[in-house]
Every structure is written in C-alpha cells, then in structure tokens.
C-alpha positions in Angstrom: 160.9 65.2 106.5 159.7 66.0 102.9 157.6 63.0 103.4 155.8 64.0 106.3 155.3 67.7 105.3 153.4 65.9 102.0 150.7 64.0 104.5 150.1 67.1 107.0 149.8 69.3 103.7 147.1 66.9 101.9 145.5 66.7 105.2 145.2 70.2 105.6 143.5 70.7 102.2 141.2 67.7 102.4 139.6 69.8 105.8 139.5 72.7 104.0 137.6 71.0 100.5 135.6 69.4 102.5 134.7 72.7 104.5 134.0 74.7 101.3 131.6 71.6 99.9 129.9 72.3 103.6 129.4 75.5 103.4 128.4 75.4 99.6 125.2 73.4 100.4 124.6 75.4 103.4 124.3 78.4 101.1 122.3 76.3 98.5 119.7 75.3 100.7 116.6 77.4 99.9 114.7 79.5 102.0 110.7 79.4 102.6 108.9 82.1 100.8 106.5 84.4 102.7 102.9 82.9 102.2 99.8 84.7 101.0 97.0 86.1 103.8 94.8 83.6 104.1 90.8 84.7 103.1 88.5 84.2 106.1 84.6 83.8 106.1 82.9 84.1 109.0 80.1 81.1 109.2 77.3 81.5 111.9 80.2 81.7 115.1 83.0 79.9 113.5 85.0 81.4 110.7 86.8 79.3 107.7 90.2 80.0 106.6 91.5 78.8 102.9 95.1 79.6 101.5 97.7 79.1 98.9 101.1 78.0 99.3 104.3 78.6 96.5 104.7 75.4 94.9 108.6 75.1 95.8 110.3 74.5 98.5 107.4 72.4 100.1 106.7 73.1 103.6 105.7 70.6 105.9 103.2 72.6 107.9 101.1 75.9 108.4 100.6 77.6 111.9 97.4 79.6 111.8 97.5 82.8 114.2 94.6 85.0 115.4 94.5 88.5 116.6 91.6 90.4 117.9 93.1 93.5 116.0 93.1 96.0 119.1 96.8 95.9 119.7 97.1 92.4 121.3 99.3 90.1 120.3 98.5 87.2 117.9 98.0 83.9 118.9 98.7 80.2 117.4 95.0 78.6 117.1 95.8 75.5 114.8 98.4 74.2 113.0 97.7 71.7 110.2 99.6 69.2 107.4 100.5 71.8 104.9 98.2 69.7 102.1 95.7 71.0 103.8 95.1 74.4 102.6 92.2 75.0 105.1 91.2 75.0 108.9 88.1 75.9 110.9 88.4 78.4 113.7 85.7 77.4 116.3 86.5 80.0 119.4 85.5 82.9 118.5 82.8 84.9 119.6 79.9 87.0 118.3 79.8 91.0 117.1 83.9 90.4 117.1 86.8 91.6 115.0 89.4 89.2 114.3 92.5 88.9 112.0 94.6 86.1 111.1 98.0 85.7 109.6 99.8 82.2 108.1 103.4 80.8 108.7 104.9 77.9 106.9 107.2 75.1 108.7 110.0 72.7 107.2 111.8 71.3 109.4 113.5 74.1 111.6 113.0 76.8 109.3 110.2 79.2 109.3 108.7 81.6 106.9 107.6 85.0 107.7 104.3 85.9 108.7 102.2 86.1 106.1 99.9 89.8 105.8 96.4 89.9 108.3 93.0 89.0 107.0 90.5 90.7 108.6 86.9 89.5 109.4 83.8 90.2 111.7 82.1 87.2 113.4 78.2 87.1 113.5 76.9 89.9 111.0 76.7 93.9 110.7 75.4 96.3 113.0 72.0 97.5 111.2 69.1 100.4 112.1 65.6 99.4 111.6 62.9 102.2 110.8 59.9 101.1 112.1 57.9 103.8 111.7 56.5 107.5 113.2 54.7 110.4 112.1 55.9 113.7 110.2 57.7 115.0 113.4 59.1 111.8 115.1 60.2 108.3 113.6 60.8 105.3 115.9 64.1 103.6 115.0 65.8 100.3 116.2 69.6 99.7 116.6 71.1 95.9 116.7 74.6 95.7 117.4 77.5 93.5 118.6 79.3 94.4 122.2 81.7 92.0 123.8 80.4 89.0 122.4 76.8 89.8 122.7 73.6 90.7 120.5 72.3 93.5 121.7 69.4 95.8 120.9 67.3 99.1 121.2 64.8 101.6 120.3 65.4 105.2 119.8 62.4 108.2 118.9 63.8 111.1 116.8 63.4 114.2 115.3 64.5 115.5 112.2 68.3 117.0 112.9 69.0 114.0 115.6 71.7 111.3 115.2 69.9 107.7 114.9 71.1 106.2 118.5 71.8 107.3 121.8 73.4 105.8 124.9 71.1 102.8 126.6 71.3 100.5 129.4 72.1 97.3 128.4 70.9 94.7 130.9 72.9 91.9 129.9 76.6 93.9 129.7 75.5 95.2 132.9 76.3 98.9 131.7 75.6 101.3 129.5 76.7 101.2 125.8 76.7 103.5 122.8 74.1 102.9 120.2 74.8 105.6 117.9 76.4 104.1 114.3 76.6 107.5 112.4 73.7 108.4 110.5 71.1 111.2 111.3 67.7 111.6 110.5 67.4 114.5 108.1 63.7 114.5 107.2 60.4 111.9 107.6 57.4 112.0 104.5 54.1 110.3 103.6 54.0 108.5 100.2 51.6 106.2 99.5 52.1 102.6 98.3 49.8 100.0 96.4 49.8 96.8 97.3 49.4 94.1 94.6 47.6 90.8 94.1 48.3 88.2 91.7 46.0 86.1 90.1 46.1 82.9 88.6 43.4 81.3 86.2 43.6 78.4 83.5 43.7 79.4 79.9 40.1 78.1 78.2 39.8 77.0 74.9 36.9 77.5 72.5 34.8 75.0 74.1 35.0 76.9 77.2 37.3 73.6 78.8 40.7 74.1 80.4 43.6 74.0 77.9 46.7 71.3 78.8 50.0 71.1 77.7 51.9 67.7 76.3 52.6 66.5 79.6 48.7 67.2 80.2 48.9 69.7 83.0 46.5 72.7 83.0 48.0 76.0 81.3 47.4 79.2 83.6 47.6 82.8 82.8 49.4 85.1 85.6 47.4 88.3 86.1 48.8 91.0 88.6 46.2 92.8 90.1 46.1 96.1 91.9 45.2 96.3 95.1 44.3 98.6 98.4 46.6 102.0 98.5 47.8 103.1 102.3 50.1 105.2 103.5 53.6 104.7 104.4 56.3 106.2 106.0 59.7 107.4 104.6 62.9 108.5 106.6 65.7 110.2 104.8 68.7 109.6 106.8 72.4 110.9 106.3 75.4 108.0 106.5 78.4 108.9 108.5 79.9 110.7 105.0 77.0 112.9 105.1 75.3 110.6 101.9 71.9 110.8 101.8 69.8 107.5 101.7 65.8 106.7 102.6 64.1 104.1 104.5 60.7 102.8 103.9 58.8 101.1 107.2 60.5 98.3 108.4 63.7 98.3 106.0 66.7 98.2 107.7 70.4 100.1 107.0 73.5 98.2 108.1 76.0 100.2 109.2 79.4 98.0 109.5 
C-alpha cells in the first residue's frame, strides 16, 4: 500500500511541475508593443505611408487601415511583410480627408492600433484675386467636393465674405464656396516692371573679354521698366488676420 501511495504521489507532482513550467512560459511570452502612426504624404491621387516598428518582439506583419475621418469605421487597405516599413494607398480620391492607423501581427497575437495620421488627397482649397476696381474685386474659389475639382467666380464689395453658394454642374447641386475670409478693402499701387540686360564685358581693345575656359564674360544689368497700375485686396482670414493680395496671387485656405 505504501508502495503504491509513493507512484500516485510522484505522479501527482510531476502534473503539477509540469503545469507550473506551462504556465511559466505562458506568462513569459512577450506581448507586441503598440506601433507608432504612420506619416502619410499625399502624391498626385495616391498617398504614401512610411513607419517604424520597436525592434523587439519582431512582428511578422502590418495591417494598414484607412478611415475617411467622418465617423466611419476604419477599413484594412493592405497588409504587408513587416520589413517593409512602407505601402502605397492607390484608392483614394481627390479634395478628400483620410486617416490611417497601423497594427502589428505575430502569429495570433495582435498589437493595438496604433494613433491616426491625417492627410488630404489632391491639394488645398485656394482664392484667386483676379482683379476689380476701387468698389468691386472679382475673386475665384477652387475647391475639393466629393472627389471632385471644382471652381467659381465671385464679385464683391468691401464688407462681403469671399464666396457664396454656386451651382455646380458636375455635383449636380449646389455647394458652398465660401472658405472664411472677407474682403475688407481694395487700393491702387503702382508696380514697375523690370528688364534685365545682359552684355559682354570689353577689354581695352574694345574686344569681348573670356575666361580660362574661353567663354565670353557678361555683366547683368537690371533695368527699369514701364510703371502700371495694379490692384490690391486686403482680405481678413477666418481669425479675423489681416493679409493682402496683389492681381492674380492666390490665398489657400485648407
């Protein structure tokens, strides 16, 4: 009987070593750190994502994810070898806002999302002043709406908000062109325009000078030119800054 108690007992703690040894390594096993947001460049309509990665434990894999950043949910768009460290997002669409968060794979286990990067597809929205008298000014607004380019001109009086609401043929509806700034005031100032001249440097003899490499040496003269008149618009931002616009410079406005 003494016998037999001996094997169930050294059976019984051989589970339970073996159990403990188990469970140790469960608990040693480490977890994956929660990566970096990625930075994101928009590039004509595609936009390039880049990231880092902790250099231990190595994950076997990122999943990129893409939100549109009005409340929807994100999205996988790509997953790539976690060497990688970069990957091209190719469906996305003009005038949009977009963010993207990172997740790391090993195995089964996943990482955390990693924090959004935010970025706008195809450029700014901008106001162009093209122009007016002392009492009106002719302005141009270019701006993105649901994945289109769209554009239009507004006349306004010192006091008005640069924009309005326009048709928009090719949305089918109307949208709102106004970005924030107002026109405060319009002026005249007068700008000369300048010509440069170039003409070879003469030596005593009256001949062209040359250098070692026997090319001819010219002197740069910048000339003055005709005066005209041109048109200044001092407009307020949305913070109520003031800024000016000459003819046909332009004021991007997000």
């Amino acid at each position: 009987m003494v016998w037999r108690f001996a094997i169930y007992l050294s059976f019984a703690t051989l589970v339970t070593i073996t159990g403990l040894v188990m469970f140790g390594a469960d608990a040693q096993q480490p977890t994956l750190p929660r990566p970096d947001a990625p930075i994101a460049l928009a590039a004509g309509e595609s936009v390039s994502l880049a990231w880092s990665l902790p250099p231990k434990p190595k994950p076997d894999t990122v999943v990129i994810y893409r939100g549109t950043g009005d409340g929807a949910q994100f999205i996988e768009v790509g997953r790539v070898p976690a060497s990688a460290l970069r990957f091209t997002d190719n469906q996305v669409s003009l005038g949009r806002s977009y963010q993207y968060r990172v997740q790391t794979l090993k195995g089964a286990e996943k990482s955390e999302f990693s924090e959004p990067a935010d970025v706008l597809v195809g450029g700014s929205a901008k106001i162009t002043f093209l122009g007016g008298s002392l009492d009106r000014a002719l302005f141009e607004v270019v701006m993105f709406r649901r994945g289109s380019r769209v554009t239009a001109q507004f006349v306004h009086k010192p006091g008005d908000a640069i924009g309005d609401l326009a048709w928009v043929a090719e949305l089918e509806g109307v949208e709102d062109f106004r970005l924030g700034p107002k026109l405060q005031a319009l002026a005249i100032s007068v700008a000369e325009s300048r010509e440069n001249v170039s003409q070879p440097l003469l030596g005593p003899d009256g001949q062209p000078q040359t250098d070692i490499a026997g090319r001819t040496v010219k002197v740069e003269f910048r000339l003055p030119g005709a005066t005209h008149e041109i048109m200044i618009a001092t407009l307020l931002d949305a913070q109520g800054k003031p800024f000016q616009l000459k003819e046909g410079e332009s004021y991007t406005a997000g």
